[in-house]
PDB file of N, CA, C and O in Angstrom:
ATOM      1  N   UNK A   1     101.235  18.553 135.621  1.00  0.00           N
ATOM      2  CA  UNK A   1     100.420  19.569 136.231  1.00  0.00           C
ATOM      3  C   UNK A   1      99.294  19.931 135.264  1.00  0.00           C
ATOM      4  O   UNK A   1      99.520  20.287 134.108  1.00  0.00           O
ATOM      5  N   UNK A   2      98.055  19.822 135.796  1.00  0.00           N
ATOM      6  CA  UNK A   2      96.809  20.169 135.152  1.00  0.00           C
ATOM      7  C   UNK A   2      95.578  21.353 135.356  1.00  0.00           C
ATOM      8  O   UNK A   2      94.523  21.077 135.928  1.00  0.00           O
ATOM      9  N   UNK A   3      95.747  22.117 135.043  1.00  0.00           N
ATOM     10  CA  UNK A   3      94.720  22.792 135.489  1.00  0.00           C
ATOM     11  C   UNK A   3      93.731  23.387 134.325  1.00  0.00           C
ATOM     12  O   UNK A   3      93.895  23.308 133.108  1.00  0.00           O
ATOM     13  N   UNK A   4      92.837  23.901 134.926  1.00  0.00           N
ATOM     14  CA  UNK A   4      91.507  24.819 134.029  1.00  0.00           C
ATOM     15  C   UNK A   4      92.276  25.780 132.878  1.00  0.00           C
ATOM     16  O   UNK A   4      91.904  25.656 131.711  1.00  0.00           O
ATOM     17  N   UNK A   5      93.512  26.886 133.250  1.00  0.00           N
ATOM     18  CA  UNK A   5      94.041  27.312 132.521  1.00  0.00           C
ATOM     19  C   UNK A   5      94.693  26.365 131.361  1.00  0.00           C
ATOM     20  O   UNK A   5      94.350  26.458 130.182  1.00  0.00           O
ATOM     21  N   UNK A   6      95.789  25.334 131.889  1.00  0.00           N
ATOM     22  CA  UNK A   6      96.405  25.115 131.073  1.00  0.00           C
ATOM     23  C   UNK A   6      95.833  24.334 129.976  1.00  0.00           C
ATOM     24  O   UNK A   6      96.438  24.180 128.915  1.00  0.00           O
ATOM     25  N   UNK A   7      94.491  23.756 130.249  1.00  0.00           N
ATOM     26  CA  UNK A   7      93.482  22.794 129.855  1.00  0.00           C
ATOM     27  C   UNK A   7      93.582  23.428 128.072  1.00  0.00           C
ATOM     28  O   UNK A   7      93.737  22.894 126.974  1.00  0.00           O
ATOM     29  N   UNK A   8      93.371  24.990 128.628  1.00  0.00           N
ATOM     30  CA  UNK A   8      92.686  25.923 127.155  1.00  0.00           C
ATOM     31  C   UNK A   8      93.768  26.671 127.029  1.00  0.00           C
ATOM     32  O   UNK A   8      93.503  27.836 126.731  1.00  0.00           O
ATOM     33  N   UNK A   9      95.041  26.395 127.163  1.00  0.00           N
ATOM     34  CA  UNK A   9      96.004  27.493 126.912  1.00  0.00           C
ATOM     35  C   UNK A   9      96.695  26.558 125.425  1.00  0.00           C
ATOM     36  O   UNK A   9      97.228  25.465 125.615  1.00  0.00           O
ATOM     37  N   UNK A  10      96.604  27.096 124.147  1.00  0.00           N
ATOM     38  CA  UNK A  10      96.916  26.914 123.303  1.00  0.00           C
ATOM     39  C   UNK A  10      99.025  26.342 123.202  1.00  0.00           C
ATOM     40  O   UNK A  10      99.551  25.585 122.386  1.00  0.00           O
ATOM     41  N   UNK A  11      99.471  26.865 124.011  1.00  0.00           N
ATOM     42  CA  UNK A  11     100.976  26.611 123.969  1.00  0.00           C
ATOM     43  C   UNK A  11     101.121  25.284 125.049  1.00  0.00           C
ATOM     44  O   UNK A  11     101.660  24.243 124.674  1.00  0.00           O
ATOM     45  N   UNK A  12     100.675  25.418 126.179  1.00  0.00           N
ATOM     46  CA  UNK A  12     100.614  24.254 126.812  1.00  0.00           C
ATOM     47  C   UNK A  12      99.672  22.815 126.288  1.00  0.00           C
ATOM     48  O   UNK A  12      99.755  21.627 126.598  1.00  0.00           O
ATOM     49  N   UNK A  13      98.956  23.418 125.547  1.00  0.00           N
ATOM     50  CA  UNK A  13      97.917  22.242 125.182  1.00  0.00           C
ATOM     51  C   UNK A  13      97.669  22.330 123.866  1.00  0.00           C
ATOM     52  O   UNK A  13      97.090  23.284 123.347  1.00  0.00           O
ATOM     53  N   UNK A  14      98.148  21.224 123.200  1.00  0.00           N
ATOM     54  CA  UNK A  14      97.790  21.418 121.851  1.00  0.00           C
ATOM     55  C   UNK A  14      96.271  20.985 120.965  1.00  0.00           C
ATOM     56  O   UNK A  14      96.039  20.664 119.799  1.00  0.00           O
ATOM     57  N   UNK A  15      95.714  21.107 121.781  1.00  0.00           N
ATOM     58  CA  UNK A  15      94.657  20.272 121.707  1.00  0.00           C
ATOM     59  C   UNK A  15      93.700  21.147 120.380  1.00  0.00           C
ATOM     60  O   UNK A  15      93.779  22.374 120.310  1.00  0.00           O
ATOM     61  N   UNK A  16      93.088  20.584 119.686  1.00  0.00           N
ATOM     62  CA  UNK A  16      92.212  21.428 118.687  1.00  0.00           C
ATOM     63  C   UNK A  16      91.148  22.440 119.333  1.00  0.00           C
ATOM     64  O   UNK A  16      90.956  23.548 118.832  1.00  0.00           O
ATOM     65  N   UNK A  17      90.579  22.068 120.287  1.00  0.00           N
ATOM     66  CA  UNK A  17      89.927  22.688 121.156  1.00  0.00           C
ATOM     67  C   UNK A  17      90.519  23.851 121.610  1.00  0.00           C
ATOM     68  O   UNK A  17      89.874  24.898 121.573  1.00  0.00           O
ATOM     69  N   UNK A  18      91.778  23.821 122.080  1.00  0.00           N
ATOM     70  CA  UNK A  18      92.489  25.255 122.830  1.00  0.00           C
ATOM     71  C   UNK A  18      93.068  25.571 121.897  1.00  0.00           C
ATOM     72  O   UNK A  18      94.021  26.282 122.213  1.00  0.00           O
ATOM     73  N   UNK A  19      92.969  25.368 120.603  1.00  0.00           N
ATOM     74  CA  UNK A  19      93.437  26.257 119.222  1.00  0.00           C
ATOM     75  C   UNK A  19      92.029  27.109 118.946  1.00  0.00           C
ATOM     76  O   UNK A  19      92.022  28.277 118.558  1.00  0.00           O
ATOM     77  N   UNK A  20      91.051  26.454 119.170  1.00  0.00           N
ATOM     78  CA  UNK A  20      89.585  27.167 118.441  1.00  0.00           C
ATOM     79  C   UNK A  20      89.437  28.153 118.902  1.00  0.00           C
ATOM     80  O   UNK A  20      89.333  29.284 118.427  1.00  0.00           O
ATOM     81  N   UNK A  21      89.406  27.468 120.645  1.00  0.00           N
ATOM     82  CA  UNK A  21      89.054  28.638 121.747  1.00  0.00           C
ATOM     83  C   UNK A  21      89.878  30.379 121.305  1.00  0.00           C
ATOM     84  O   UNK A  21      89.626  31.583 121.248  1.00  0.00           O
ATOM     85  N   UNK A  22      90.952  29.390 121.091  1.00  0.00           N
ATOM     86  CA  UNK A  22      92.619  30.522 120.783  1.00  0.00           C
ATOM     87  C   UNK A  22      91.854  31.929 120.200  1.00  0.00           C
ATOM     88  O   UNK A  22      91.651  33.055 120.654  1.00  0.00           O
ATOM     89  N   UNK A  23      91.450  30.983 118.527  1.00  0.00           N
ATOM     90  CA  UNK A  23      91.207  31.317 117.491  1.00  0.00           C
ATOM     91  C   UNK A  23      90.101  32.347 117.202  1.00  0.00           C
ATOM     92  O   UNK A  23      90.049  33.273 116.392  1.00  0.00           O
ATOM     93  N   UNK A  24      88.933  31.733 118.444  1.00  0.00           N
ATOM     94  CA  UNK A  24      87.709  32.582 118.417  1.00  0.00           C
ATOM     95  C   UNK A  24      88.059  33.951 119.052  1.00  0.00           C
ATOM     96  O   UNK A  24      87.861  35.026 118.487  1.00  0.00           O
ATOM     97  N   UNK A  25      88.860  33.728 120.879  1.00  0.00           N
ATOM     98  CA  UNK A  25      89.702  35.227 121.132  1.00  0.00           C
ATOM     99  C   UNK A  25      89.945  36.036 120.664  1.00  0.00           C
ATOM    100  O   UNK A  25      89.791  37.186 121.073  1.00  0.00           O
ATOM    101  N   UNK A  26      90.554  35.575 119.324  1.00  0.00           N
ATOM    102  CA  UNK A  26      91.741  36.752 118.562  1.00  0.00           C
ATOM    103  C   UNK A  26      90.834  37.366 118.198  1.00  0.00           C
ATOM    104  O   UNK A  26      90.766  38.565 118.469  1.00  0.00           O
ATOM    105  N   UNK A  27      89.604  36.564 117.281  1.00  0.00           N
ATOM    106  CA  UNK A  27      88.544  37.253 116.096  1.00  0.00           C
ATOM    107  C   UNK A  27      87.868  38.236 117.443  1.00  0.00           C
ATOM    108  O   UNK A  27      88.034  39.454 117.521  1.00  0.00           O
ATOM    109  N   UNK A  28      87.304  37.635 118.169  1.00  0.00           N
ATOM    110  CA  UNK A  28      86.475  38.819 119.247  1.00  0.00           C
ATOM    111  C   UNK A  28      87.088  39.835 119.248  1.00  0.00           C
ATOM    112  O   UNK A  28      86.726  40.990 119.021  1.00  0.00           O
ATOM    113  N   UNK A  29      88.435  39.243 119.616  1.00  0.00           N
ATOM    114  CA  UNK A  29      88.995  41.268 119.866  1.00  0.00           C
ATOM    115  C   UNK A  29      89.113  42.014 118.765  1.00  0.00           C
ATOM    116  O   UNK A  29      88.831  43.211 118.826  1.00  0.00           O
ATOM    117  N   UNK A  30      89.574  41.399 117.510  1.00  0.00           N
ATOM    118  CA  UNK A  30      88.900  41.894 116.303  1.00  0.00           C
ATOM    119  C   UNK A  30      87.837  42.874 116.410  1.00  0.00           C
ATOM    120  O   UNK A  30      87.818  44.096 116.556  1.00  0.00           O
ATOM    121  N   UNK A  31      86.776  41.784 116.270  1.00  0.00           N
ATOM    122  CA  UNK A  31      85.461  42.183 116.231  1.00  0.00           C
ATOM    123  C   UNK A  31      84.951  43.770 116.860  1.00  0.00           C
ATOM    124  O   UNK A  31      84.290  44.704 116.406  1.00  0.00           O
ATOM    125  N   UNK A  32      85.737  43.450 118.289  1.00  0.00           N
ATOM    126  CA  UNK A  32      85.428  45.014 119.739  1.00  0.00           C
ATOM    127  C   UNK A  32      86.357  46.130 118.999  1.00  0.00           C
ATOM    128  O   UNK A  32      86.006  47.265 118.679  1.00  0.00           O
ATOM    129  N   UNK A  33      87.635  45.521 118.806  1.00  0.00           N
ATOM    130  CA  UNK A  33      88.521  46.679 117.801  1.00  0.00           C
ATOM    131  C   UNK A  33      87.665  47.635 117.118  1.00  0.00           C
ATOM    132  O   UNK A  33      87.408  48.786 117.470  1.00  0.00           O
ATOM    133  N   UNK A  34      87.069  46.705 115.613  1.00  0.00           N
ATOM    134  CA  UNK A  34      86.734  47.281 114.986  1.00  0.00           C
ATOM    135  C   UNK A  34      85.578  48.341 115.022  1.00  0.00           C
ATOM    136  O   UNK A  34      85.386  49.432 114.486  1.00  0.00           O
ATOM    137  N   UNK A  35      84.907  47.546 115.876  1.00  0.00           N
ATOM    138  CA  UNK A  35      83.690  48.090 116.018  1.00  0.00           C
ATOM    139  C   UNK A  35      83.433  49.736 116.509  1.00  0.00           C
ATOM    140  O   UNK A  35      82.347  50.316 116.499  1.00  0.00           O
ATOM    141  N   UNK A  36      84.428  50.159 116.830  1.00  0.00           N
ATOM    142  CA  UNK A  36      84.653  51.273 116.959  1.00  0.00           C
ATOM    143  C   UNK A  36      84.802  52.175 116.267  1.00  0.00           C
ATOM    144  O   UNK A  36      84.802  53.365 116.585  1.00  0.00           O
ATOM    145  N   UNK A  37      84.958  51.670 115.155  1.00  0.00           N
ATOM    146  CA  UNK A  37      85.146  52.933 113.884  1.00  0.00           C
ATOM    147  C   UNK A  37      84.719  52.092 112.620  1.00  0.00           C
ATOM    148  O   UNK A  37      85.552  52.214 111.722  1.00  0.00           O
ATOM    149  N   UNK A  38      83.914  51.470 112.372  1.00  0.00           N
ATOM    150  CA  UNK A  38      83.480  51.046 111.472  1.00  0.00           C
ATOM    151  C   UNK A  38      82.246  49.813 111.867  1.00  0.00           C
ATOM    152  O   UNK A  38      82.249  48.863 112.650  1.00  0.00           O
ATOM    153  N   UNK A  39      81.153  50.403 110.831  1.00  0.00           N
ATOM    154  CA  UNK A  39      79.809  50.489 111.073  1.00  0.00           C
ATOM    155  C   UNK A  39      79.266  48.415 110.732  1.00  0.00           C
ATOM    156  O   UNK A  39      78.413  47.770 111.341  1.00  0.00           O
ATOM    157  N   UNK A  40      79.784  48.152 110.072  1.00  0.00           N
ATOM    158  CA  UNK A  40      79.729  46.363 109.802  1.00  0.00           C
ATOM    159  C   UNK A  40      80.113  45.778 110.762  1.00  0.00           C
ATOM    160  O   UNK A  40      79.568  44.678 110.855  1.00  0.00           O
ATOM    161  N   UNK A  41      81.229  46.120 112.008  1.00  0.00           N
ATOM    162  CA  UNK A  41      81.381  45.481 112.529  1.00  0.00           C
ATOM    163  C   UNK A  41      80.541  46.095 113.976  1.00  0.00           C
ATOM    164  O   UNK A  41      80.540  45.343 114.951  1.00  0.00           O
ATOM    165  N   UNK A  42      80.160  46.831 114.042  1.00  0.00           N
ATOM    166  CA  UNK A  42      78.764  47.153 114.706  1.00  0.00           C
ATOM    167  C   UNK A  42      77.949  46.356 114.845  1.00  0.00           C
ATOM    168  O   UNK A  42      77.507  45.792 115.846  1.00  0.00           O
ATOM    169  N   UNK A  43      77.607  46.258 113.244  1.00  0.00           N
ATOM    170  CA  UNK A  43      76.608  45.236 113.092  1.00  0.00           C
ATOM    171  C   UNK A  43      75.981  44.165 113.117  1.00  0.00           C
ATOM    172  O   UNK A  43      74.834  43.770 112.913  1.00  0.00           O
ATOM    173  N   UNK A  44      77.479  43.556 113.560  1.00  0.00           N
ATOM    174  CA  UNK A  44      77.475  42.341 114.031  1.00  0.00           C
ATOM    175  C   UNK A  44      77.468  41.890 115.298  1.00  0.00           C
ATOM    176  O   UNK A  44      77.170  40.763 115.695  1.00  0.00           O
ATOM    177  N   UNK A  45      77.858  42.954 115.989  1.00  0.00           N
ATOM    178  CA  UNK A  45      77.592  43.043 117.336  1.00  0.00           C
ATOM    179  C   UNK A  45      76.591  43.126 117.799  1.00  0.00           C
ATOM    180  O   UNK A  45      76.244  42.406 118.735  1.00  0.00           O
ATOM    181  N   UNK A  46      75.948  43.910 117.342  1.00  0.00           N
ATOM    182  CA  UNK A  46      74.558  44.318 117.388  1.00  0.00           C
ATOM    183  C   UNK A  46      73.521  43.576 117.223  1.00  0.00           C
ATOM    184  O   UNK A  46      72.453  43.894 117.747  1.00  0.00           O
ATOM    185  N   UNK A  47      73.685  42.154 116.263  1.00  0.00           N
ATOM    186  CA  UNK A  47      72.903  41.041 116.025  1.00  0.00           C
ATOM    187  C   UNK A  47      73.752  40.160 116.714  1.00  0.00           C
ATOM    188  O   UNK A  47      73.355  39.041 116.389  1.00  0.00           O
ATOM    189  N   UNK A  48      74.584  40.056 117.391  1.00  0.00           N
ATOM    190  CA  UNK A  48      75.187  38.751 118.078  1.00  0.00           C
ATOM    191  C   UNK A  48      75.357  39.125 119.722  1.00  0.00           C
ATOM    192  O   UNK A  48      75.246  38.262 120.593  1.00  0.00           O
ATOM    193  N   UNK A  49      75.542  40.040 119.906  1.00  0.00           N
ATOM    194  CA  UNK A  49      75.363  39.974 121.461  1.00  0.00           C
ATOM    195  C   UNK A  49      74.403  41.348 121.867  1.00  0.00           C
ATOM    196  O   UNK A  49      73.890  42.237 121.187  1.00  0.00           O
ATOM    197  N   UNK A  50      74.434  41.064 123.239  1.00  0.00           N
ATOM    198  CA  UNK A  50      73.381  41.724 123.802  1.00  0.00           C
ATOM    199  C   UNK A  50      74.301  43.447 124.467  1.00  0.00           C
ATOM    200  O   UNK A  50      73.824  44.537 124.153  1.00  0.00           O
ATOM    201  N   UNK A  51      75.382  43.360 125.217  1.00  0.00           N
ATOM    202  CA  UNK A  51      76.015  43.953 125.549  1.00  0.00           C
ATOM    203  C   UNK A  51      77.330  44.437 124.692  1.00  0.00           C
ATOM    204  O   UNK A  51      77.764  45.581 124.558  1.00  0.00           O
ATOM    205  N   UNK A  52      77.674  43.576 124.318  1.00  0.00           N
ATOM    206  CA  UNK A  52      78.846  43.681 123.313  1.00  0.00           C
ATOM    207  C   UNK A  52      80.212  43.888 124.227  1.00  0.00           C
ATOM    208  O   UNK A  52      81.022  44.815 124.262  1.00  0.00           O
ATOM    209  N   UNK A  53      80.152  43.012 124.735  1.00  0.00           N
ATOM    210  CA  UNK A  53      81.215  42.282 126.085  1.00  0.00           C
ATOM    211  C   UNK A  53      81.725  41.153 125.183  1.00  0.00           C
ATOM    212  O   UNK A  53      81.124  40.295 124.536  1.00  0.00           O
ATOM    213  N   UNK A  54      83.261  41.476 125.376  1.00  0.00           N
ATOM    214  CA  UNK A  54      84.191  40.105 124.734  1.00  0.00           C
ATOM    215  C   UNK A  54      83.544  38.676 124.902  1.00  0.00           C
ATOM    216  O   UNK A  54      83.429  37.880 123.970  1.00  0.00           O
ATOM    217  N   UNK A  55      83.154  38.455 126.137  1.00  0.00           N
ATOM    218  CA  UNK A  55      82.488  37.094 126.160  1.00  0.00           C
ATOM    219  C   UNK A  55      80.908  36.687 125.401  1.00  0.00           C
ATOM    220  O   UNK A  55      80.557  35.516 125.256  1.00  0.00           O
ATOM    221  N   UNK A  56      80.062  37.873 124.963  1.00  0.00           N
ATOM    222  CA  UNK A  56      79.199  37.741 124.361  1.00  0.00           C
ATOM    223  C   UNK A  56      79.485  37.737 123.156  1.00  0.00           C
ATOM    224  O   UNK A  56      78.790  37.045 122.410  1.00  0.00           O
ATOM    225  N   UNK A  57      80.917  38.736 122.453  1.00  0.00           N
ATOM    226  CA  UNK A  57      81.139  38.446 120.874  1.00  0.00           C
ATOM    227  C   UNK A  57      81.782  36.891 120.853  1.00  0.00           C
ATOM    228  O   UNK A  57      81.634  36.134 119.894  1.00  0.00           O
ATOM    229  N   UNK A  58      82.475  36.566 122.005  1.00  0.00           N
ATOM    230  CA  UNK A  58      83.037  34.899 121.757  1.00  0.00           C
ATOM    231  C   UNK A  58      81.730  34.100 121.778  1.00  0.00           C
ATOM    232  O   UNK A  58      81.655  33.096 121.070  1.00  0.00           O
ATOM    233  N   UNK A  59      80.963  34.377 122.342  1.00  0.00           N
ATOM    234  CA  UNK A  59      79.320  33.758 122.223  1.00  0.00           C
ATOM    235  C   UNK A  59      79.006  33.171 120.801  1.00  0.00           C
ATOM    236  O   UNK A  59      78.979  32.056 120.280  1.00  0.00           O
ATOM    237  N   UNK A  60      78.712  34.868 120.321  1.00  0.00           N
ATOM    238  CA  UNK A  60      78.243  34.960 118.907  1.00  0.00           C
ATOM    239  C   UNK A  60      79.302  34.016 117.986  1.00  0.00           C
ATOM    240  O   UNK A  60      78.943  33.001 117.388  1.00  0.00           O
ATOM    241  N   UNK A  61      79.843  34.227 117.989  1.00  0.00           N
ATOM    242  CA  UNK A  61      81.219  33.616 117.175  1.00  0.00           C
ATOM    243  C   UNK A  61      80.941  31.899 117.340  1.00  0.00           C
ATOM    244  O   UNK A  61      80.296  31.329 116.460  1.00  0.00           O
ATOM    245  N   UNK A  62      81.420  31.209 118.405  1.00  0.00           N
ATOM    246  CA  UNK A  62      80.580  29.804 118.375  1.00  0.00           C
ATOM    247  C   UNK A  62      79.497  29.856 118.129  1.00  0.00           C
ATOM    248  O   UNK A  62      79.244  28.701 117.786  1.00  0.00           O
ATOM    249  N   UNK A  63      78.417  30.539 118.038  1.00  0.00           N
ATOM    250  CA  UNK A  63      77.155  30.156 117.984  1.00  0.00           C
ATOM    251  C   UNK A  63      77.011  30.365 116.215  1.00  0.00           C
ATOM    252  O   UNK A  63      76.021  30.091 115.537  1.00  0.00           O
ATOM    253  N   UNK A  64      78.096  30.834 115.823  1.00  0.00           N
ATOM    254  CA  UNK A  64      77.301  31.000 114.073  1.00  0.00           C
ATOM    255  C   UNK A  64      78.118  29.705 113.332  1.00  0.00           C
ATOM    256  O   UNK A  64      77.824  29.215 112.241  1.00  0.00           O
ATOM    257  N   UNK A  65      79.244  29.283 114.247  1.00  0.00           N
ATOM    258  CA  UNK A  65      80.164  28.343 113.599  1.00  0.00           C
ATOM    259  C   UNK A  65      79.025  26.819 114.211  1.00  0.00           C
ATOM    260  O   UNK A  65      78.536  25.888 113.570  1.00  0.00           O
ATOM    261  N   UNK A  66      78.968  27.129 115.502  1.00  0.00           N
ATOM    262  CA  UNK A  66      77.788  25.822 116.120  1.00  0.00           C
ATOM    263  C   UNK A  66      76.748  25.972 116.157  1.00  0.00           C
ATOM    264  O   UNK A  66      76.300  25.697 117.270  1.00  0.00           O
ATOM    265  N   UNK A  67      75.795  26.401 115.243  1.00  0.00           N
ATOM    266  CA  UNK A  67      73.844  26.557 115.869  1.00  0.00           C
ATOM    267  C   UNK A  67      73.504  25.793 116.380  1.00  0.00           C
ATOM    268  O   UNK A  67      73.993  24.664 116.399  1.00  0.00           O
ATOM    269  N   UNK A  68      72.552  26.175 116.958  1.00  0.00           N
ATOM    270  CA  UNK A  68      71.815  24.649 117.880  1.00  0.00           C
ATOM    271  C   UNK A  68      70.428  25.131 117.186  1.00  0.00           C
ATOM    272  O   UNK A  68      69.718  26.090 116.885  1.00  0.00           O
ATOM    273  N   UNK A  69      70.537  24.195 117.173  1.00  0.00           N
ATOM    274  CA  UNK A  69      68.779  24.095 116.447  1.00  0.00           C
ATOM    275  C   UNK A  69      67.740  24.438 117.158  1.00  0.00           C
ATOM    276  O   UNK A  69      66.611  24.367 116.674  1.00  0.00           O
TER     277      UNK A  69
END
């Protein structure tokens, strides 16, 4: 059985890819955590996304590990 979920679900799929994906998650929510009471991680929000929506800090997060030129 294959699907979109299980594709990126780190326990079903061991794939390096659905570890990164995993990996970048955790740090985002990090990131929204913190940002709430401490001013650096503001700041990073603040230069990496526009809204500061989990999917824009997972944005930022690939985009500093992948630039595109």
């Amino acid at each position: 059985m294959t699907d979109a979920v299980g594709e990126d679900c780190p326990v079903r799929n061991s794939s390096d890819n659905a570890k990164a994906q995993f990996a970048t998650a955790k740090v985002a929510e990090h990131i929204e955590e913190k940002a709430r009471r401490d001013d650096t991680h503001q700041e990073w929000i603040d230069k990496h996304a526009q809204n500061g929506t989990l999917s824009e800090i997972r944005e930022g997060l690939d985009e500093k590990e992948h630039p595109r030129n």
